[in-house]
RODO-2510 file (C-alpha; in nm, 4 decimals, decimal comma):
residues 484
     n   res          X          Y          Z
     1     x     2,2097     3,3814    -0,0753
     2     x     2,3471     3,4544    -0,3891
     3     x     2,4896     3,7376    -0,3059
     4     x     2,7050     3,5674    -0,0203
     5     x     2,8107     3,3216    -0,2736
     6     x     2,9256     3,5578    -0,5559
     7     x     3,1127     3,7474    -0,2171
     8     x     3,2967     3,4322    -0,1284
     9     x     3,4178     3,3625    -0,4872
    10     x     3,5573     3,7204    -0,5509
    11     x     3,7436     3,6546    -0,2145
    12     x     3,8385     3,2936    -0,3351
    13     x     3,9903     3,5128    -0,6749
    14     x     4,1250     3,7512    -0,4759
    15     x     4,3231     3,5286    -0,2365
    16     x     4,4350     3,3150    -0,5755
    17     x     4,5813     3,6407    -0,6711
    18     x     4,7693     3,7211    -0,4172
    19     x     4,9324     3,3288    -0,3727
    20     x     5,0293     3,3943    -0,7571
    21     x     5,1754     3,7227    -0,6700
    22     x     5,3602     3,5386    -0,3714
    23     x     5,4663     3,2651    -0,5673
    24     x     5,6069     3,5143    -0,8544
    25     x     5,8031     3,7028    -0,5790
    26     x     5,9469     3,3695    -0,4037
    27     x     6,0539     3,2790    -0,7756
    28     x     6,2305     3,6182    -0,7838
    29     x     6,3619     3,5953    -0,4310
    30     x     6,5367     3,2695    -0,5254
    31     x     6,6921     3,3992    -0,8377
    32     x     6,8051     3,6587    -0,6767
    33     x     6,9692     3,4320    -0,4233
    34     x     7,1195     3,2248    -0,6679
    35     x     7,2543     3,5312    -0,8706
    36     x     7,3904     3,6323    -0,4766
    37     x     7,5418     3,3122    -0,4485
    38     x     7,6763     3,3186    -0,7916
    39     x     7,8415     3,6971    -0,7627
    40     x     8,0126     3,5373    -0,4377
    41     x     8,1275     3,2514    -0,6032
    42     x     8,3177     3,4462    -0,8405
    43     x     8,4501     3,7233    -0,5745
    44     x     8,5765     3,4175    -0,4005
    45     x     8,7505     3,2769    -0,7004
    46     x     8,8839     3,6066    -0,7828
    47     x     9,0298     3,6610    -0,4137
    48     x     9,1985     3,2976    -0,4479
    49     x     9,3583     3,3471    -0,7898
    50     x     9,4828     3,7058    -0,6418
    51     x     9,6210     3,5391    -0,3342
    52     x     9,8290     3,2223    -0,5742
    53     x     9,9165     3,5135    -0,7651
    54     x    10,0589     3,7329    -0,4691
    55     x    10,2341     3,3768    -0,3156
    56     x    10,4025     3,3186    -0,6606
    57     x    10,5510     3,6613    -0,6937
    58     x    10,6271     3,6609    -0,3253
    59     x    10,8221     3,3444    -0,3845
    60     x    10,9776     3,4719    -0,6841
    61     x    11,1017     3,7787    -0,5210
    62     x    11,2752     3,5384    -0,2171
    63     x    11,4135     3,3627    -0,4731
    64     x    11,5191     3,6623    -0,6752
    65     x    11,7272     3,7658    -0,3911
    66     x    11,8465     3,4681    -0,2653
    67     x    11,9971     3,4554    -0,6089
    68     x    12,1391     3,7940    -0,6225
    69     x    12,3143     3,7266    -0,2967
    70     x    12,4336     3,4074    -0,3352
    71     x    12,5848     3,6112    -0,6642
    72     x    12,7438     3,8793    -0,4629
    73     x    12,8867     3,6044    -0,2157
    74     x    13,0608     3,4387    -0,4948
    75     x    13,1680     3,7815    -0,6505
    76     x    13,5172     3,9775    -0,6075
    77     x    13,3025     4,3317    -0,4155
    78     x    13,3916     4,4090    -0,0770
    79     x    13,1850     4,5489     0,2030
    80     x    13,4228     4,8375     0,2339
    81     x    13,4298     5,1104    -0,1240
    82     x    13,7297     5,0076    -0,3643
    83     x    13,7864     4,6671    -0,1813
    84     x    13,7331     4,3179    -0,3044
    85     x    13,7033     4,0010    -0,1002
    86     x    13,9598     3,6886    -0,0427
    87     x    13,8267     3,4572    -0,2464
    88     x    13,6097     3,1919     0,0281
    89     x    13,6279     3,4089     0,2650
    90     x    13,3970     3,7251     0,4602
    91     x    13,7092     3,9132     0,4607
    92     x    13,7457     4,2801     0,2256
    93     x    14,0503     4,3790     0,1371
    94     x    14,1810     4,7316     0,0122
    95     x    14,5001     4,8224    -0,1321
    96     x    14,6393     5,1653    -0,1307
    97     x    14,9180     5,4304    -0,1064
    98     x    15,0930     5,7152    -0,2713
    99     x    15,3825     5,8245    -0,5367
   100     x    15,5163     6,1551    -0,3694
   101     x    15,8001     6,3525    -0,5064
   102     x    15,9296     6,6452    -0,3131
   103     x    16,2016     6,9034    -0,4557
   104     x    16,2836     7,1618    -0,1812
   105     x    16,5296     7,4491    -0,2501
   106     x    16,7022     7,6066     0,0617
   107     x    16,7217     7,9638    -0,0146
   108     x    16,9044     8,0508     0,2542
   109     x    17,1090     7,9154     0,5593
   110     x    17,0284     7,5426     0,5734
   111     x    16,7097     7,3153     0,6726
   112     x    16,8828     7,0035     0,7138
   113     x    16,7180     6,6822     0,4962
   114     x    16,4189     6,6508     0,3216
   115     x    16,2180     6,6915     0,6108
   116     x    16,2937     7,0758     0,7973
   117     x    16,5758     6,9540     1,0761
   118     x    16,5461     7,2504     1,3557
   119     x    16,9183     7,1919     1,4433
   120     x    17,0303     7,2197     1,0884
   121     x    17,0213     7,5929     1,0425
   122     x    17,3002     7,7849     1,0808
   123     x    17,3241     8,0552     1,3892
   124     x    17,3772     8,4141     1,2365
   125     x    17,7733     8,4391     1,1602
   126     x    17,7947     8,0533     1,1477
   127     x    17,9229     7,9316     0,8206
   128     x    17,6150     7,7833     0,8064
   129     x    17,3755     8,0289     0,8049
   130     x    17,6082     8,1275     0,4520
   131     x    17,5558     7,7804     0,3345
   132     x    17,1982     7,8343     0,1267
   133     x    17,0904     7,7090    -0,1868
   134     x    17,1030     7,3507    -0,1398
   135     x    16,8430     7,1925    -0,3744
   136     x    16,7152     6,8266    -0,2618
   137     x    16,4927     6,5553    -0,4828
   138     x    16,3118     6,2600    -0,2275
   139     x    16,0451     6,0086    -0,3345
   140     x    16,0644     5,8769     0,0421
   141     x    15,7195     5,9695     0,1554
   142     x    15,5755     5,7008    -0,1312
   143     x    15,4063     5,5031     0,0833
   144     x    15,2168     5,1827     0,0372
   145     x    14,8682     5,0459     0,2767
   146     x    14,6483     4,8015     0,2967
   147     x    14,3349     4,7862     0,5026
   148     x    14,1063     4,4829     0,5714
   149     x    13,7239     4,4691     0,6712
   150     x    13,5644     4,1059     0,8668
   151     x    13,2351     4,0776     0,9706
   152     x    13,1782     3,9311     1,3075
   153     x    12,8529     3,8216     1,5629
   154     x    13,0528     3,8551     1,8665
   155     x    13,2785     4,1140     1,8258
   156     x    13,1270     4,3337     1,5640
   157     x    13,3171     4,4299     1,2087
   158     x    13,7493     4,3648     1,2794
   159     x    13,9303     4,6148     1,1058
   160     x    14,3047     4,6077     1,0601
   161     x    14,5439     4,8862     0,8936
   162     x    14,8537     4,8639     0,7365
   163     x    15,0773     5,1200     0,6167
   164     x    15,4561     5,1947     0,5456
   165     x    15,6974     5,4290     0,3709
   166     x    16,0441     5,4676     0,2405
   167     x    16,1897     5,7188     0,5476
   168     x    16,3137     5,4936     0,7633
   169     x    16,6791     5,4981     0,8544
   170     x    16,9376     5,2501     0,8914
   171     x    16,7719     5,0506     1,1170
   172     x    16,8287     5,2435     1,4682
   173     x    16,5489     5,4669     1,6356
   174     x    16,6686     5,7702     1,5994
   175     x    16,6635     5,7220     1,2102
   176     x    17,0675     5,7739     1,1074
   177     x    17,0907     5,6932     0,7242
   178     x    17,3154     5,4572     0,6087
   179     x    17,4037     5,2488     0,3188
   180     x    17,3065     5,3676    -0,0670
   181     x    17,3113     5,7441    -0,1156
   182     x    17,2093     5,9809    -0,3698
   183     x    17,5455     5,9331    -0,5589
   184     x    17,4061     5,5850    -0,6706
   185     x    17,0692     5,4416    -0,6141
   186     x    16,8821     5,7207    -0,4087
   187     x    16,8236     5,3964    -0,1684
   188     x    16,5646     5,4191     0,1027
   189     x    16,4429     5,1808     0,4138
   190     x    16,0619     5,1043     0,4077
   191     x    15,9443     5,1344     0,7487
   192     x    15,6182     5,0866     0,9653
   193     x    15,4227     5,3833     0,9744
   194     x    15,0392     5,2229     1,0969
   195     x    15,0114     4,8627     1,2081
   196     x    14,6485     4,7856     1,4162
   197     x    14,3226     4,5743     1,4307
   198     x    14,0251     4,7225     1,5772
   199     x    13,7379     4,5705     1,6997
   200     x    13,4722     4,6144     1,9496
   201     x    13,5681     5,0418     2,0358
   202     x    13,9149     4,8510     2,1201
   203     x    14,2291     4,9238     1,8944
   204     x    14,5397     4,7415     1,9321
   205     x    14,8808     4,8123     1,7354
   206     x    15,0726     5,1037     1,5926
   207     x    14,8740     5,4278     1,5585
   208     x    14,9168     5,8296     1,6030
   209     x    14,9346     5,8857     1,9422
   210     x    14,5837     5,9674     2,1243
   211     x    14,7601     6,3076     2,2374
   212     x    14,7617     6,4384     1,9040
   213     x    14,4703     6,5842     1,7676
   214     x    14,4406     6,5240     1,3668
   215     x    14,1406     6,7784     1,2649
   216     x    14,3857     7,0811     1,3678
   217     x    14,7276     6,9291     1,2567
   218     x    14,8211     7,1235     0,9682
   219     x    14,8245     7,0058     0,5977
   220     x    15,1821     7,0877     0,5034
   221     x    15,4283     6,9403     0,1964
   222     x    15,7162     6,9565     0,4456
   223     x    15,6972     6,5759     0,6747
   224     x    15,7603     6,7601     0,9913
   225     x    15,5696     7,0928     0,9652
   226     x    15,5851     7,3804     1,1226
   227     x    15,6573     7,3863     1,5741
   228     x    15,3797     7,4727     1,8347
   229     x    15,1276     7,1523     1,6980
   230     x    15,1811     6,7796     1,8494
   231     x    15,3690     6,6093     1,5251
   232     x    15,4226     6,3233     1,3948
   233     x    15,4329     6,0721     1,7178
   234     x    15,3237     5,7062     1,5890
   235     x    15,3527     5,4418     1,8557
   236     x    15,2171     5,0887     1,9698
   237     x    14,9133     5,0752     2,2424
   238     x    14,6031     4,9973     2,3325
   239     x    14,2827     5,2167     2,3050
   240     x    13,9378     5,2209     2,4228
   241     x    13,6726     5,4710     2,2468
   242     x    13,3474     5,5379     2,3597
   243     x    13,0330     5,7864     2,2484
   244     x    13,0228     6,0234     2,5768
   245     x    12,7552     6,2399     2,5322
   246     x    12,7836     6,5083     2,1948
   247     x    13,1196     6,3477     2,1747
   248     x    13,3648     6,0623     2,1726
   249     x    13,5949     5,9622     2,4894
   250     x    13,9463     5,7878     2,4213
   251     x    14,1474     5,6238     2,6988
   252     x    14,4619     5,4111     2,6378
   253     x    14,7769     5,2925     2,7122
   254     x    15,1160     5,3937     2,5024
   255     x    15,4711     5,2758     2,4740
   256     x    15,6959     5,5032     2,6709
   257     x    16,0074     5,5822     2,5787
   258     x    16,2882     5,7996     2,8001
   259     x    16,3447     6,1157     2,6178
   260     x    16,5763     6,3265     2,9412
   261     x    16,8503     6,4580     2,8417
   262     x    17,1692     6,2252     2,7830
   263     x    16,9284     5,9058     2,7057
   264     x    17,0955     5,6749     2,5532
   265     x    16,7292     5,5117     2,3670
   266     x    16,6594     5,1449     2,2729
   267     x    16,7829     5,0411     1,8952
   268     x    16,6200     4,8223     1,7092
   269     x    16,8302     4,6759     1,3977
   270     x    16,7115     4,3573     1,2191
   271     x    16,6458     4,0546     1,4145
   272     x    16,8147     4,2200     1,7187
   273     x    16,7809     4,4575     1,9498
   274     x    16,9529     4,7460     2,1415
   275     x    16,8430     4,7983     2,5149
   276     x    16,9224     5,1228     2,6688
   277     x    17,2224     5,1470     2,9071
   278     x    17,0951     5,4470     3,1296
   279     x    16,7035     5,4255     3,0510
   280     x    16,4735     5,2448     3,2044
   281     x    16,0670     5,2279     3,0433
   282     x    15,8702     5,0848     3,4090
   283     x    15,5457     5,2088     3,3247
   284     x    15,3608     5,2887     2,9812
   285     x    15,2116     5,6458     2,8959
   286     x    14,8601     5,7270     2,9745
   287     x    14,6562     5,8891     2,7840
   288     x    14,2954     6,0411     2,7795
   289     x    14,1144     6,2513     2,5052
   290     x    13,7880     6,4138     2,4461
   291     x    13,6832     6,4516     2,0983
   292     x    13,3876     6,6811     2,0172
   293     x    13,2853     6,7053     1,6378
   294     x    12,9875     6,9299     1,4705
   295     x    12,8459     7,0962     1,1594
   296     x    13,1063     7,4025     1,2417
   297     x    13,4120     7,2118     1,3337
   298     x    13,5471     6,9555     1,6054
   299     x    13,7217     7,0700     1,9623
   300     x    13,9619     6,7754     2,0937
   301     x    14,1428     6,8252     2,4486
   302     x    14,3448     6,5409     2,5557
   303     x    14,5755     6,4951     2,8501
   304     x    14,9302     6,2104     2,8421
   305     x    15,0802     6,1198     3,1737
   306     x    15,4695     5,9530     3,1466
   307     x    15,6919     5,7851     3,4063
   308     x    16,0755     5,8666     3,3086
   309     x    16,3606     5,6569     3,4934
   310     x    16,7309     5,7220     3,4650
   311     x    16,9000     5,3782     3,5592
   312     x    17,3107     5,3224     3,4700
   313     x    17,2914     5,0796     3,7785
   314     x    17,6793     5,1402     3,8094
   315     x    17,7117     5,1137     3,4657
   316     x    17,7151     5,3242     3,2059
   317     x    17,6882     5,7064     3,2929
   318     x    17,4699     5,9871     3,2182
   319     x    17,7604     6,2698     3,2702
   320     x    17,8904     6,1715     3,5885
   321     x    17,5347     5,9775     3,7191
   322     x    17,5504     5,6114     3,7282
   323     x    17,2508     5,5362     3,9295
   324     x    16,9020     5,5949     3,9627
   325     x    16,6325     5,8791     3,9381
   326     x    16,2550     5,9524     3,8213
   327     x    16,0547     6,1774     3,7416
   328     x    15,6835     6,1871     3,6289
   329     x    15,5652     6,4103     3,3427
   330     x    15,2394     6,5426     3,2171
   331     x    15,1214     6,7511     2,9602
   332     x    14,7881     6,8938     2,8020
   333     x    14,6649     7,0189     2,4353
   334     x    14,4011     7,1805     2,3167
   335     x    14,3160     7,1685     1,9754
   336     x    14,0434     7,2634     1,6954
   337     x    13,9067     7,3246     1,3086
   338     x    13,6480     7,5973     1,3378
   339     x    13,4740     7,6938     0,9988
   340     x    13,2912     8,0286     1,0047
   341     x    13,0378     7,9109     0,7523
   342     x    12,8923     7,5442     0,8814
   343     x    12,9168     7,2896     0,6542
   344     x    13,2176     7,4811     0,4418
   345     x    13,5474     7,3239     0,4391
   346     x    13,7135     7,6613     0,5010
   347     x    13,8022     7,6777     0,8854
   348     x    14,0836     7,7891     1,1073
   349     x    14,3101     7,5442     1,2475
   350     x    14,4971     7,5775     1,6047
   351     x    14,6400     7,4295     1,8809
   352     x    14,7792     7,5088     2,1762
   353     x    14,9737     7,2323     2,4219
   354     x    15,2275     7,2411     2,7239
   355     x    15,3590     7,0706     3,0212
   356     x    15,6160     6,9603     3,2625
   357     x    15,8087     6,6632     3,1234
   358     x    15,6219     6,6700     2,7840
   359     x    15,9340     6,6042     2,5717
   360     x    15,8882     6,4221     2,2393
   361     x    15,5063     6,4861     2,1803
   362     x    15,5604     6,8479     2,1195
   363     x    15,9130     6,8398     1,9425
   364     x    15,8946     6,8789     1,5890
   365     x    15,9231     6,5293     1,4125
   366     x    16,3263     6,5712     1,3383
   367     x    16,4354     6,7561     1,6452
   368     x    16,6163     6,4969     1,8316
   369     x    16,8073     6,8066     2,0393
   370     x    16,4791     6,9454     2,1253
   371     x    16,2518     6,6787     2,2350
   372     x    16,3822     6,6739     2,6093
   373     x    16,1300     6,5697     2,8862
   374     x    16,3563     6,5934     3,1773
   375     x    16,7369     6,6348     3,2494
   376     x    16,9856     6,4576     3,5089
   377     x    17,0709     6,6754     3,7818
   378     x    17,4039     6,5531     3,8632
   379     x    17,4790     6,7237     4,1761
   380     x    17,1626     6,6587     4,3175
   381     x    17,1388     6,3132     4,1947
   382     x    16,7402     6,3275     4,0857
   383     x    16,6296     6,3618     3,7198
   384     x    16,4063     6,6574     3,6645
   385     x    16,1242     6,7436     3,3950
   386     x    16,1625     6,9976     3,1731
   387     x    15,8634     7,2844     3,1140
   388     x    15,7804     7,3152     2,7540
   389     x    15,5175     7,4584     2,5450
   390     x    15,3238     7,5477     2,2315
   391     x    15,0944     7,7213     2,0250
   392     x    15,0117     7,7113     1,6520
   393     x    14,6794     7,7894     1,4441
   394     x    14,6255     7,9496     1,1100
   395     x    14,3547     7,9506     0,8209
   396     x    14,3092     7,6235     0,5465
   397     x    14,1698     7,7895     0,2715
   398     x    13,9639     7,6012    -0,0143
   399     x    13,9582     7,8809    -0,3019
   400     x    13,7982     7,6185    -0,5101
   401     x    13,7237     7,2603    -0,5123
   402     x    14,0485     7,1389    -0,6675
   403     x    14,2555     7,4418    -0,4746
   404     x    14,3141     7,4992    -0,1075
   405     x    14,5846     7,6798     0,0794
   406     x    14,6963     7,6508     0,4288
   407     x    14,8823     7,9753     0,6326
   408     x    15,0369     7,8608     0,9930
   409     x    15,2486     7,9865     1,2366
   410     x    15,3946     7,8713     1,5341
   411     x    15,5985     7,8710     1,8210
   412     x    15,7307     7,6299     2,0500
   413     x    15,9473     7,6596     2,4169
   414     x    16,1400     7,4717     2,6135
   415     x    16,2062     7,6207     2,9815
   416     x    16,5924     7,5929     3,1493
   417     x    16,4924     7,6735     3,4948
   418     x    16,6882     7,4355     3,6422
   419     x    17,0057     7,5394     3,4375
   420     x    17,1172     7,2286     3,3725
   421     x    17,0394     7,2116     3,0214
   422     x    17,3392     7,2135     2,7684
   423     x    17,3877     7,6075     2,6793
   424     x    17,3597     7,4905     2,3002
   425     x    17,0167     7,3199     2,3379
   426     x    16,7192     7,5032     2,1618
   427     x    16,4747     7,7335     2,3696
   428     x    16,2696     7,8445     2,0450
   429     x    16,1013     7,8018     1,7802
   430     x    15,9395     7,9780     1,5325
   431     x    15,8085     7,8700     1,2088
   432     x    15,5573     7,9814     0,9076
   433     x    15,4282     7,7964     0,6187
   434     x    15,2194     7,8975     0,3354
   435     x    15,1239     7,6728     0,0415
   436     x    14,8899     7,6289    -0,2206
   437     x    14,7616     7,2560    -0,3476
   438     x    14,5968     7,1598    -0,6566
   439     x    14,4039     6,8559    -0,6838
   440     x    14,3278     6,7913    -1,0453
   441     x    14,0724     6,4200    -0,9618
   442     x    13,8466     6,3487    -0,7184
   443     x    14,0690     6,2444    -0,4421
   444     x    14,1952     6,5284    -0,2861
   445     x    14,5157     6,3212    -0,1544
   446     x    14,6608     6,3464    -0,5161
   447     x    14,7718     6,7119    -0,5810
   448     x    15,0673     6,9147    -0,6826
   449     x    15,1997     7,1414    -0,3750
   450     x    15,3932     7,4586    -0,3737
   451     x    15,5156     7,5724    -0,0309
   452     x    15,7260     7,8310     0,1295
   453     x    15,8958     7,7424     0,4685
   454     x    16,0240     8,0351     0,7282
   455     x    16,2216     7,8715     1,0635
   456     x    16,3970     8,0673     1,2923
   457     x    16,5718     7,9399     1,5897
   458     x    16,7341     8,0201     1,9283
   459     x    16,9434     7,8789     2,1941
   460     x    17,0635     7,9168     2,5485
   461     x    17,3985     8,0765     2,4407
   462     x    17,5590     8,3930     2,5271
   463     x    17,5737     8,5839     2,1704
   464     x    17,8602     8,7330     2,0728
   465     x    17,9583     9,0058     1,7983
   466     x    18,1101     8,7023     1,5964
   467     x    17,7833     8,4253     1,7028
   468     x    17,4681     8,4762     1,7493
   469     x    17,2261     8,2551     1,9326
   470     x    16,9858     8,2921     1,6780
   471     x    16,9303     8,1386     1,3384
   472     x    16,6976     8,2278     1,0350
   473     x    16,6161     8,0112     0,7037
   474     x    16,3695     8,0232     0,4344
   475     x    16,3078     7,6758     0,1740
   476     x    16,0938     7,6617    -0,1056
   477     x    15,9415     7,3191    -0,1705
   478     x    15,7138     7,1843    -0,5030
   479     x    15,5852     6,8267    -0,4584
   480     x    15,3937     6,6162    -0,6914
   481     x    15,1703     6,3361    -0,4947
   482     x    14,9061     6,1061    -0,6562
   483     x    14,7471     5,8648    -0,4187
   484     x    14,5651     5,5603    -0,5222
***
């Protein structure tokens, strides 16, 4: 019995034990717990202090740049580099333009003006062609512009371009001066060179012509440059550009203006106007271009389609035609910069252009015997286009950064199949220029320019042993130019 009972109370022990060892762990267990809880606590007040923190800068950054942009809204910086903006308005405006002194010495026969005039120069055993060593000082290619940037939700940014110089004439198209000469004030007209808005791939106003081809128009000191490239044609219209696959597509509409033979062209003098007795403008020109640029150069091939109408109406005649004829024109170019090395500036520059009744976009810019699109056949009573074509190219040379030279030639035609041309109009020309440019800043617009000019000429005449139908002259030009 006793043995049972001293059993039982070892169990009894043994089971108080184990609730003490129990109890101790629950005691732990719940400290731990707490501790848990505790550790938690302070993760989560951790976690809320980091996320007032990251609110608080968050705000302060918003308000940061709310504050630097309301600062640039109120301040003078365009969105367009070296412009500034109206005061209240979204509108950048930029100011430009260039002083540009040219001295050109004709060391033999003659070249005309300040530009090279094609039907200056002399014919061999002219008195002319004797006449050389004219030396001439302009500062008409100073120009001014002025170019403005808008923002816009509907129609995207509105640009607009202004841009004149001092070469305009005495108020009539063809450019006659008159009034102050260089025996007194070396007076000049400022003219209209650029006047457009653009918005939306649409451009409406006073531009280069879409025709020409800029990338492979030479760089020349000389305003009219050498023949065989499309120069120098600025004219009102409307254009539409467009990304077309690797390139850009142009299509627009151009003022026309009657260039046959005998055209008697529209004047405009100030507040007034001069209509053309004989010439009637029905229809504008249409042109289309393709412009494909890359690493190693651009490629541009555009095409112009013209509508010219002889009209005297029984009025004034065109040689012995008083009534009325037309005749359509059309003409083509093909133009380029290719650089051997991609990404150099170095390249080769060329064109090449032609067509029946292509008149003024291939003449050289002061050729106003040469730019014939079509002649009045008299006997027939029709007007006829004229064939004429082109071709120019040469290398533009960067020796350094500040130095670059450019070496073109070319040659131009104009076709008398029809023999009806004046004997004494021009059937060719050929012309070389070589220069070298220096341009001591940054922008390589500003440079000093020395350049040597070949032209030769010929004409539909018979030569003679006195005459010949053929012309040669030679100028030497320096130019000082700093654009701003």
């Amino acid at each position: 019995m006793l043995k049972k009972i001293d059993a039982l109370e070892a169990h009894i022990q043994e089971m108080q034990n184990t609730q003490r060892q129990l109890r101790k762990e629950l005691v732990e267990q719940s400290e731990a717990n707490a501790a848990a809880r505790a550790a938690v606590g302070r993760i989560e007040a951790i976690e809320k202090k980091a996320a007032n923190d990251q609110a608080t800068a968050s705000a302060e950054v918003k308000a940061a740049v709310a504050k630097a942009e309301a600062v640039q809204k109120t301040s003078f910086a365009g969105d367009i580099p070296g412009s500034f903006k109206i005061p209240g308005t979204e509108t950048s405006i930029k100011l430009g333009g260039a002083v540009k002194i040219d001295i050109a010495d004709d060391l033999s026969n003659s070249l005309g003006g300040s530009a090279t005039d094609w039907n200056g120069i002399g014919f061999k055993g002219s008195s002319t062609s004797h006449r050389g060593g004219q030396v001439q000082f302009t500062a008409r290619q100073s120009r001014l512009s002025l170019e403005t940037y808008t923002p816009s939700e509907v129609l995207g940014p509105v640009k607009a371009f202004f841009e004149s110089d001092f070469y305009g004439g005495g108020g009539s198209y063809q450019g006659t001066v008159v009034g102050p000469n260089r025996r007194d004030t070396n007076s000049a007209y400022f003219r209209i060179r650029q006047a457009y808005v653009e918005a939306s791939d649409v451009l409406v106003g006073q531009t280069w012509s879409t025709f020409m081809d800029m990338a492979s128009s030479p760089e020349t000191l000389d305003i009219g440059g050498p023949p065989g490239f499309n120069n120098g044609i600025r004219q009102p219209m409307v254009r539409y550009s467009k990304k077309a696959g690797p390139g850009k597509l142009y299509l627009a509409v151009e003022s026309p203006d009657g260039d046959f033979q005998g055209a008697n062209q529209a004047q405009f003098a100030t507040g007034a106007s001069v209509p053309s007795t004989n010439s009637i403008d029905v229809a504008p020109d249409v042109v289309v271009k393709y412009e494909y640029k890359a690493d190693w150069g651009q490629l541009t091939t555009s095409a112009v389609g013209r509508w010219q109408t002889a009209s005297a109406g029984g009025g004034t005649v065109v040689g012995s035609f008083n009534g009325r004829a037309d005749a359509f024109g059309y003409g083509a170019l093909f133009g380029g910069l290719v650089r051997p090395v991609e990404g150099a500036k170095s390249g080769v520059q060329f064109q090449v252009l032609g067509g029946n009744g292509i008149g003024r976009y291939m003449a050289p810019t002061t050729s106003t015997n040469y730019e014939y699109g079509a002649v009045v056949d008299q006997k027939n009573k029709s007007l006829e286009s004229l064939f004429a074509w082109g071709a120019g190219g040469g290398p533009k040379i960067y020796w350094a950064d500040q130095w670059r030279s450019s070496f073109i030639y070319g040659h131009s035609h104009v076709s008398n199949y029809h023999g009806l041309l004046p004997t004494s109009s021009l059937k060719n020309l050929d012309g070389f220029v070589a220069n070298l440019l220096w341009s001591p800043f940054r922008n390589p617009a500003s440079y000093i320019g020395l350049e040597y000019t070949y032209a030769h000429v010929e004409n539909y005449t018979i030569p003679t042993a006195a005459l010949s139908n053929k012309g040669d002259a030679n100028r030497l030009q320096v130019s000082v130019q700093y654009a701003f």
